[in-house]
C-alpha positions as CSV (number, residue, x, y, z in Angstrom):
1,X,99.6,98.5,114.2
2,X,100.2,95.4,112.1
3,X,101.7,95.3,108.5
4,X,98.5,94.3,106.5
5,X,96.7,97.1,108.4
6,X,99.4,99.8,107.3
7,X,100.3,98.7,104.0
8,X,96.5,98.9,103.0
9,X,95.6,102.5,104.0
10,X,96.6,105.5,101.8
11,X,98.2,108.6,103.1
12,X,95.0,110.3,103.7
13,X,93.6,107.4,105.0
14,X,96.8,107.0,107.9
15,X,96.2,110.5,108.2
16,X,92.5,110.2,109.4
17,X,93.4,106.8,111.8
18,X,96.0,109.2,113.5
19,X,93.2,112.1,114.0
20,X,90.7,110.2,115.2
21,X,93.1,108.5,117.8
22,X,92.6,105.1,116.8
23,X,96.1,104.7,116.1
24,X,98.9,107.3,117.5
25,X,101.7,108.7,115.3
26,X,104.4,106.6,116.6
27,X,102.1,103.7,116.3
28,X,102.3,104.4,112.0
29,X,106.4,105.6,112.4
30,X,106.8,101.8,113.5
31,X,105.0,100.2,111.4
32,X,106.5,102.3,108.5
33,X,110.3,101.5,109.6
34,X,109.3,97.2,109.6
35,X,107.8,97.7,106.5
36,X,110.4,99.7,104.7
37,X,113.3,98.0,105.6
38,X,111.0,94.5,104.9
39,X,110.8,95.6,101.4
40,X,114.2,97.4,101.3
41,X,115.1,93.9,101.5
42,X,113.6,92.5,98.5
43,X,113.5,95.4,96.6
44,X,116.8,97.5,96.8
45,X,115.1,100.7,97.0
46,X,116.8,102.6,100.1
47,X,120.3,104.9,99.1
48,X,120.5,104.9,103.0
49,X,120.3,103.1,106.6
50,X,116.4,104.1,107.5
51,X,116.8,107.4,109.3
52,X,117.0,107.8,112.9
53,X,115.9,109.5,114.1
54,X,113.2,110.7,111.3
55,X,113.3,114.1,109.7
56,X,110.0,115.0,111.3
57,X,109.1,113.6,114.4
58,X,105.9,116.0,116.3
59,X,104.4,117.4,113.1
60,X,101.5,120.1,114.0
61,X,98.5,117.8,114.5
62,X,96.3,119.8,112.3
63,X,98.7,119.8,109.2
64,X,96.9,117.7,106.1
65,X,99.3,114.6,106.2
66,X,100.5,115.0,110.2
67,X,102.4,111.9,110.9
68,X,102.4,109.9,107.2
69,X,105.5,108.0,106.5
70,X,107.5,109.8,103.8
71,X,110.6,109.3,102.1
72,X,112.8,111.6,99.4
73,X,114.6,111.1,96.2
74,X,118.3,110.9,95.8
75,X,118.3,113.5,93.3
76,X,120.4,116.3,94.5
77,X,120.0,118.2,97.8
78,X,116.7,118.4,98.9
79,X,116.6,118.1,103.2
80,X,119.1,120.0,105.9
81,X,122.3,118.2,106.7
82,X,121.2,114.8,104.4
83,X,123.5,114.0,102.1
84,X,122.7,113.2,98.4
85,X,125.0,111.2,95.5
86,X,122.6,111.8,92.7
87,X,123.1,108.1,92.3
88,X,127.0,108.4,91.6
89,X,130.1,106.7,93.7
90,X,131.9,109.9,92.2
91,X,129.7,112.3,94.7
92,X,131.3,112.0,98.1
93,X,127.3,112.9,99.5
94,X,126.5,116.4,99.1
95,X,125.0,118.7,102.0
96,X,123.9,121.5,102.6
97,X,122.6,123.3,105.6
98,X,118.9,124.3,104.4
99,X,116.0,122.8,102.9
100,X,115.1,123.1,99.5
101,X,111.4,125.0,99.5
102,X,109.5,122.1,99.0
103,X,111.3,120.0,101.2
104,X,110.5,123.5,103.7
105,X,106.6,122.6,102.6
106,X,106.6,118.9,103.1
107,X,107.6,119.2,106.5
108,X,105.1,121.7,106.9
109,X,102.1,119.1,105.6
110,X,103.3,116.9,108.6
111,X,105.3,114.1,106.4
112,X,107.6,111.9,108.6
113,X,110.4,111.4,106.1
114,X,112.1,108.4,107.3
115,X,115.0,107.7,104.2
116,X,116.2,108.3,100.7
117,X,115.7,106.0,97.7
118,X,117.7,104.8,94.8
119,X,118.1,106.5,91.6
120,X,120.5,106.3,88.6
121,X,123.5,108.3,88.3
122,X,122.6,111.9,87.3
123,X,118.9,110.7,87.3
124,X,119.2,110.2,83.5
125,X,118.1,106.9,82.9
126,X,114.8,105.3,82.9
127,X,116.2,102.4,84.8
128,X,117.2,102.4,88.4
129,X,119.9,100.0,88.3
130,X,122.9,102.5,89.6
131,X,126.8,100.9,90.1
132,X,126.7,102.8,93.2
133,X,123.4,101.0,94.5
134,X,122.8,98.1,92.4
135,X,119.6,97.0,90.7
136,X,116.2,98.6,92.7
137,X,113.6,95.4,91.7
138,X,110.1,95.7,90.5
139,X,107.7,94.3,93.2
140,X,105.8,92.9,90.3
141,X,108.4,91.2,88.9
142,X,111.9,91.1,90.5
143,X,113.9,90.6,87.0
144,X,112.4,93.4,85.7
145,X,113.0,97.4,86.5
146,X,111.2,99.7,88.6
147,X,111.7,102.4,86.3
148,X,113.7,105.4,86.7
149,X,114.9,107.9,87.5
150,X,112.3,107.6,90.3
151,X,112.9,103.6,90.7
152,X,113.6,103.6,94.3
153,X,110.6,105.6,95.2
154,X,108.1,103.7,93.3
155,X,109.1,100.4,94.3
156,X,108.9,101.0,97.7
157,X,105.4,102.9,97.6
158,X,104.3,100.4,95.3
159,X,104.9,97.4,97.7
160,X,103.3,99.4,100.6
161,X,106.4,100.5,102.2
162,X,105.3,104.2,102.3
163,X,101.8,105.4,101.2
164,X,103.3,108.3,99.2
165,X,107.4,109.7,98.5
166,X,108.9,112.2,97.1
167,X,109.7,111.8,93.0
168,X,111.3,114.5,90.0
169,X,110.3,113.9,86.3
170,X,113.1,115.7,83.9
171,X,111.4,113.2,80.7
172,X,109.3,111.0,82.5
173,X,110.9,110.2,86.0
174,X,107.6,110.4,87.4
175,X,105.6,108.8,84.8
176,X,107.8,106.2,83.7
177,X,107.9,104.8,87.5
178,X,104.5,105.3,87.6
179,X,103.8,102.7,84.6
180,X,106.3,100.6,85.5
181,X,105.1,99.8,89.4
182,X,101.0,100.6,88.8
183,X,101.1,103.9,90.5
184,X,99.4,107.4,90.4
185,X,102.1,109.4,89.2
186,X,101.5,113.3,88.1
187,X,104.1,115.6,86.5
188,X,102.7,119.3,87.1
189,X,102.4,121.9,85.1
190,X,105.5,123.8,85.1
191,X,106.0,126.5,87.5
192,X,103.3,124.7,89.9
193,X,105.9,123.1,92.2
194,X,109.0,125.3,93.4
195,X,112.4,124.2,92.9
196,X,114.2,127.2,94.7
197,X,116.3,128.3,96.8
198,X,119.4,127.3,94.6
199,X,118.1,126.8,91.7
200,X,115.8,129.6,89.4
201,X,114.6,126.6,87.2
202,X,115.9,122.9,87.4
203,X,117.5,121.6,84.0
204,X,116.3,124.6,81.8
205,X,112.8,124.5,82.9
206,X,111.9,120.9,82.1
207,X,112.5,119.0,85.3
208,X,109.6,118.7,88.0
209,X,109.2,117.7,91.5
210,X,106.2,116.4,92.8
211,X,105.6,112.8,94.4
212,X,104.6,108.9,93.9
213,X,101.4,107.6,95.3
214,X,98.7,105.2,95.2
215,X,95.5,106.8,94.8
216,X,94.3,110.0,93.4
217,X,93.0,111.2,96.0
218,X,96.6,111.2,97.9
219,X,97.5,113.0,94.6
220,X,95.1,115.8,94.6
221,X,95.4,116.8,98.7
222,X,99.8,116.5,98.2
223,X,99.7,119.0,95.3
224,X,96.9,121.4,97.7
225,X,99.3,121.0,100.5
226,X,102.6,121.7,98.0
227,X,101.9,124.0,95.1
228,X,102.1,127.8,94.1
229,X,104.9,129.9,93.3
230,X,107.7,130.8,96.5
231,X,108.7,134.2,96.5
232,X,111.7,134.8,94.0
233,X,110.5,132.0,91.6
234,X,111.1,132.6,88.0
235,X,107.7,132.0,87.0
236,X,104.6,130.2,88.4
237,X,101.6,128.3,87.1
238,X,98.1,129.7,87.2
239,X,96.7,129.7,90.4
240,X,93.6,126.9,90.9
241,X,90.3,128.4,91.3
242,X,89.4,126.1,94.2
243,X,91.2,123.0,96.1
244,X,92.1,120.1,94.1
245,X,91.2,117.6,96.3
246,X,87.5,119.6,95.4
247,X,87.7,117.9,91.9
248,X,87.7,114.1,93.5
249,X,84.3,113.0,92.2
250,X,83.1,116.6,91.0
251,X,81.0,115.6,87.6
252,X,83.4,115.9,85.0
253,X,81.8,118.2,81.6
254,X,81.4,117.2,78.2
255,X,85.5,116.8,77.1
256,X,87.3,116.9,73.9
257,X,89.8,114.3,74.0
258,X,92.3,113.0,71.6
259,X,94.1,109.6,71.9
260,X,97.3,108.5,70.1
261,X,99.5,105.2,70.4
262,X,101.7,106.4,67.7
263,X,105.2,107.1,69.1
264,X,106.6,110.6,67.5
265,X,109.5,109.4,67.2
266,X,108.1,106.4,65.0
267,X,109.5,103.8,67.2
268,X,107.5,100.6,67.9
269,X,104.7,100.4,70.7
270,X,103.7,97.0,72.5
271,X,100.1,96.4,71.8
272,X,99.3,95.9,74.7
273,X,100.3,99.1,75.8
274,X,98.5,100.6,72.8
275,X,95.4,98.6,74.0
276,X,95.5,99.8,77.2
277,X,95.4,103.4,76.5
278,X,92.9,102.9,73.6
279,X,90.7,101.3,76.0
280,X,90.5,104.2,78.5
281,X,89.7,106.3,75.5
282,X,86.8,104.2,74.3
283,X,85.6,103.9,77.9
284,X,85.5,107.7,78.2
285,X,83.7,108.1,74.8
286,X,80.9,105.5,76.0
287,X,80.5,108.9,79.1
288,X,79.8,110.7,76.9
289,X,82.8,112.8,75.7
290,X,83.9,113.3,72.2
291,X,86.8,111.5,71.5
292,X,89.1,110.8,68.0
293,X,91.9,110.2,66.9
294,X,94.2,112.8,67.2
295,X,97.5,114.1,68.4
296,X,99.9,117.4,68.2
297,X,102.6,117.9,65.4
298,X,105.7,117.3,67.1
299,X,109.1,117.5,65.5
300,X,110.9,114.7,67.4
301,X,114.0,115.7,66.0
302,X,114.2,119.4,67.0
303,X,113.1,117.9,70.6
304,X,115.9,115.7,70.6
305,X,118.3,118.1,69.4
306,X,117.4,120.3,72.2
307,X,117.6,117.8,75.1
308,X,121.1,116.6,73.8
309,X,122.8,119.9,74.1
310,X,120.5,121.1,77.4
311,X,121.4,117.2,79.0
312,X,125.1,117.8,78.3
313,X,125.3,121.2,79.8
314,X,123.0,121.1,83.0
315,X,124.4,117.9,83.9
316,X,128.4,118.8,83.3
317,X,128.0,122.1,84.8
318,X,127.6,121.3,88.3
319,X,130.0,118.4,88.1
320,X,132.7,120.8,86.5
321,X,131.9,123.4,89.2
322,X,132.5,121.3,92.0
323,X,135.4,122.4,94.5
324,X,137.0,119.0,93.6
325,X,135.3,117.7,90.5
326,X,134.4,114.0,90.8
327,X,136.8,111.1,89.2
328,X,136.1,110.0,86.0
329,X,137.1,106.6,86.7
330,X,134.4,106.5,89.6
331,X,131.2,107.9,86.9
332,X,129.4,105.8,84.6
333,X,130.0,105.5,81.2
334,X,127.6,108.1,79.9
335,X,128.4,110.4,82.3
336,X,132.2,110.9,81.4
337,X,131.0,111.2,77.7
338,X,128.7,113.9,79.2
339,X,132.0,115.6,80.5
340,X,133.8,115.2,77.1
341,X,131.1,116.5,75.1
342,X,130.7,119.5,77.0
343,X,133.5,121.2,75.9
344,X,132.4,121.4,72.5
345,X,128.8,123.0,73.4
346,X,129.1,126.9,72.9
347,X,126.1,129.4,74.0
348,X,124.7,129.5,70.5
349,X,124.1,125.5,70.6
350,X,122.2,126.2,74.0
351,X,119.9,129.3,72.1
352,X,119.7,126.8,69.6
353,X,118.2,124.6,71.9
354,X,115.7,126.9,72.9
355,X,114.4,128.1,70.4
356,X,113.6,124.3,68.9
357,X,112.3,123.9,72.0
358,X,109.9,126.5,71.6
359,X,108.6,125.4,68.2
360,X,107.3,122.4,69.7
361,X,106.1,124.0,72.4
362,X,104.3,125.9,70.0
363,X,102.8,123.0,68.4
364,X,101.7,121.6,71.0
365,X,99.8,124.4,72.7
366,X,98.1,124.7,69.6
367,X,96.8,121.2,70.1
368,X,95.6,121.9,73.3
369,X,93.5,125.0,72.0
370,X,91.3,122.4,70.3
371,X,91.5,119.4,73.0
372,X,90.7,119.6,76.5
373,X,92.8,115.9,77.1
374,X,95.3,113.6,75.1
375,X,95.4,110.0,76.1
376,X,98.5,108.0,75.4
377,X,100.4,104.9,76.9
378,X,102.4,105.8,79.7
379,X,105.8,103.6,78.5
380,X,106.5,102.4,75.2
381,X,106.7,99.0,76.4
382,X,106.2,96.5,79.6
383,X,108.6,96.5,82.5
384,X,112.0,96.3,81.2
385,X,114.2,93.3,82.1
386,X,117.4,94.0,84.1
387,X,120.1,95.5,81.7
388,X,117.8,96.6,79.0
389,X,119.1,100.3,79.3
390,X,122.9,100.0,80.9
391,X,124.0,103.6,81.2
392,X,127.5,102.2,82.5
393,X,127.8,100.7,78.6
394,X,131.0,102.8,77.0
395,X,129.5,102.1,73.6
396,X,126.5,105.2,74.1
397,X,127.1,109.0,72.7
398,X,124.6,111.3,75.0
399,X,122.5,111.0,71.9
400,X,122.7,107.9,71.1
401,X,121.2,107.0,75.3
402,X,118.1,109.4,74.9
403,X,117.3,107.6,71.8
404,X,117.1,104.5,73.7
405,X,115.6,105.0,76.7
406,X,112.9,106.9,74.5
407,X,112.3,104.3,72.5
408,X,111.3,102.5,75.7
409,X,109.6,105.2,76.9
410,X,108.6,107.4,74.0
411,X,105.7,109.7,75.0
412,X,106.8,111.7,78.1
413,X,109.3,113.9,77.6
414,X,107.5,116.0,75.2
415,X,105.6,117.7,78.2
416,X,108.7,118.2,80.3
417,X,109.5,120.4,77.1
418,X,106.0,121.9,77.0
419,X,105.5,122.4,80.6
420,X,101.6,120.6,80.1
421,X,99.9,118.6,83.0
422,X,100.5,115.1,82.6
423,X,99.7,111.7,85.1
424,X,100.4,108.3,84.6
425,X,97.0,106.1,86.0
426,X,97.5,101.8,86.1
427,X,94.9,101.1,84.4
428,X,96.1,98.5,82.6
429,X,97.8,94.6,83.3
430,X,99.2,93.0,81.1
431,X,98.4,88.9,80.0
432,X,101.7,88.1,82.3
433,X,100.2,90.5,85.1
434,X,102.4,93.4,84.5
435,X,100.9,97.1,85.4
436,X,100.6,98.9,81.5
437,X,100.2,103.2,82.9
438,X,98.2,105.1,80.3
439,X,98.7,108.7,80.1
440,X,96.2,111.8,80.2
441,X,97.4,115.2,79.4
442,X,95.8,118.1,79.9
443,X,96.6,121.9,78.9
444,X,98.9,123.9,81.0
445,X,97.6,124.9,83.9
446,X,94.6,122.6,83.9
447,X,95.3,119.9,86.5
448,X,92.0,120.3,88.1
449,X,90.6,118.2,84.5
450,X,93.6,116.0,85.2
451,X,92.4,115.2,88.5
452,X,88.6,114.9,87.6
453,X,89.2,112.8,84.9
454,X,92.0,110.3,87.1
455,X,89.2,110.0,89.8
456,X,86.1,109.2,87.4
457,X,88.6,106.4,86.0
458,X,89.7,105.2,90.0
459,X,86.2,104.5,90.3
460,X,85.3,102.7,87.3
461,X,88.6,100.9,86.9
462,X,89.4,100.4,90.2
463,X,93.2,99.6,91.2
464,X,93.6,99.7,94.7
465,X,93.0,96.3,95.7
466,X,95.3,95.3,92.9
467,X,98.8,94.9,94.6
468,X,102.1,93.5,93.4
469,X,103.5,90.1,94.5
470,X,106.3,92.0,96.7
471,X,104.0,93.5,99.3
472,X,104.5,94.7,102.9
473,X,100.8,93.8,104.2
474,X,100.4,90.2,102.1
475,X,97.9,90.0,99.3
């Protein structure tokens, strides 16, 4: 199987060469190993050597992605016997002798997971540009980030490496990706992925697993072949009356939707970002659906105030915990000031983190009683040059970094708060040729709209063919 063959199909579309024999599983695991470690190459994306052999080598024939090229986050342990550094030369590589459940359920799909990409240390940064891995490049522009905390993953599905990877979202590590490299990226709704066995919720509730990919439709059958509750969960999302690869091109009903480019936290938004998102909205009020001006009450500062104290603790306590806690000399600068600020949070700061929490929460839901879909920009701004957000710079408090990697990215971490729906779609470029994500958002549970909606918009702004000068298969 040649490159520019493989790098054009999506999973789904591997999937369907492999069952119909005109290609053989080992034919795609070839291809996929020459074209990851092609763009590996330019792109800095890998935290490992390829693996070899892969994870999963004689998936069931019959499982919904049997024999598609896969590849999972360095985000903590996630795969039997694989070690993770959460980014960090201050992590020796953790393992541990089982798979986390999804990891248990993407095996079970069939996914051939051949590596493990980049991401910044602690996965708190919307850059992927690590001491411990160096910068992971945008394929659309290599001076310019991939996004984070998902960077690695996105750049390597977005330059055809893999048709789809594994990705987490705590504020936007989907999403921000997503924008940054012109893919389909959807957080879901909280409680519709599992995070289990070790953990009862990840980072208080607001962090997500789910994946990267290319096309909606990849989107919709991942989530079918992923989601529901495992048993022991703390809580799970409402189950889906049918399939969600059932909503790709289902007619979508008459919609209230509101659209807002105005940043909550008041900081400034590129206009071409802006335009982007206000020109989905307009497009989708020419179909037909009523759509105005309009977004939930959010008090930015409670939110903030919240993450601050829920970042310091969930991210010190495991470090602290550790057998032989990490060096300080060996983590990045925010990191240590993690560790010194933690000894000052007491219990009463965390309840007073959750319960500003829920007042937004609150707020929002209210919203979403009268709306059936928000539209936003995905990021704040184009692609960030290399060293815009330097989490290794002494000068940040904990605050003082969320403040400025959401004023790049201001309009995601509300729904990890929330626990709403939300996907990043590339339907916007920018005059230079940069991918601009725009945001939908849809009420909890309701990622069958999500999915409707993403798939009308596929069709009548088509992305697919649009691909990034860094590309496996040529453009």
């Amino acid at each position: 199987m040649r490159l520019d063959e493989y790098a054009r199909y999506d999973a789904i579309g591997l999937r369907d060469l492999i069952r119909s024999g005109e290609v053989t599983a080992a034919e795609v695991e070839q291809a996929a190993r020459e074209a990851i470690e092609g763009a590996n190459a330019e792109l800095n994306g890998l935290a490992l050597p390829v693996f070899e052999p892969a994870l999963d080598r004689s998936p069931d024939p019959d499982a919904p992605f049997a024999g598609v090229p896969f590849l999972i986050k360095d985000s903590g342990p996630v795969a039997a016997d694989v070690p993770f550094f959460l980014g960090s030369r201050a992590l020796p590589g953790v393992v541990v002798p089982h798979d986390s459940e999804l990891m248990t359920r993407f095996r079970a799909a069939g996914l051939v997971t051949l590596g493990l990409t980049t991401a910044p240390e602690m996965a708190i940064s919307f850059a992927t540009e690590s001491v411990k891995y160096g910068i992971t490049r945008n394929p659309w522009d290599p001076e310019r980030g991939a996004g984070g905390s998902s960077g690695g993953t996105a750049a390597l599905v977005a330059a055809g490496a893999v048709p789809v990877a594994h990705a987490t979202d705590g504020a936007g590590s989907i999403r921000v990706p997503a924008s940054a490299c012109g893919l389909v990226g959807l957080k879901p709704t909280r409680g519709r992925t599992p995070c289990g066995p070790d953990l009862g919720e990840s980072f208080f509730g607001i962090s997500y697993n789910f994946a990267l990919t290319r096309t909606v439709r990849d989107t919709a059958h991942l989530l079918d072949a992923v989601s529901g509750p495992a048993p022991g969960d703390k809580y799970g999302a409402p189950t889906p009356l049918r399939p969600y690869a059932a909503e790709l091109g289902a007619e979508v009903p008459s919609l209230r939707i509101g659209v807002t480019t105005r940043a909550w936290s008041g900081v400034p938004v590129d206009p071409e970002a802006a335009g982007a998102a206000t020109a989905v909205a307009g497009l989708l009020g020419k179909l037909g659906h009523r759509v105005d001006e309009a977004s939930p009450v959010v008090d930015w500062e409670s939110l903030l105030d919240g993450m601050v104290a829920e970042v310091v603790s969930f991210v010190a306590a495991p470090l602290l915990g550790a057998p032989r806690p990490p060096d300080p000399a060996r983590l990045e600068a925010v990191t240590r000031r993690i560790l010194h600020d933690v000894h000052a949070v007491t219990a009463l700061d965390l309840i007073a983190a959750f319960d500003a929490h829920n007042r937004v929460s609150r707020s929002v839901g209210a919203f979403f009683a009268d709306h059936d879909l928000l539209i936003t920009p995905t990021l704040g701004q184009l692609p960030a040059p290399h060293g815009t957000l330097d989490f290794d710079d002494p000068k940040h408090s904990v605050r003082g970094w969320l403040e400025t990697i959401f004023a790049y990215g201001p309009f995601t971490a509300l729904f990890n708060v929330t626990g709403q729906p939300a996907i990043s779609l590339p339907l916007g470029h920018s005059a230079d040729g940069l991918p601009i994500g725009v945001q939908l958002v849809a009420p909890f549970g309701r990622e069958d709209t999500l999915i409707r909606v993403a798939a009308l918009l596929e069709q009548a702004l088509p992305w697919r063919d649009r691909v990034p000068p860094t590309f496996v298969g040529g453009r």
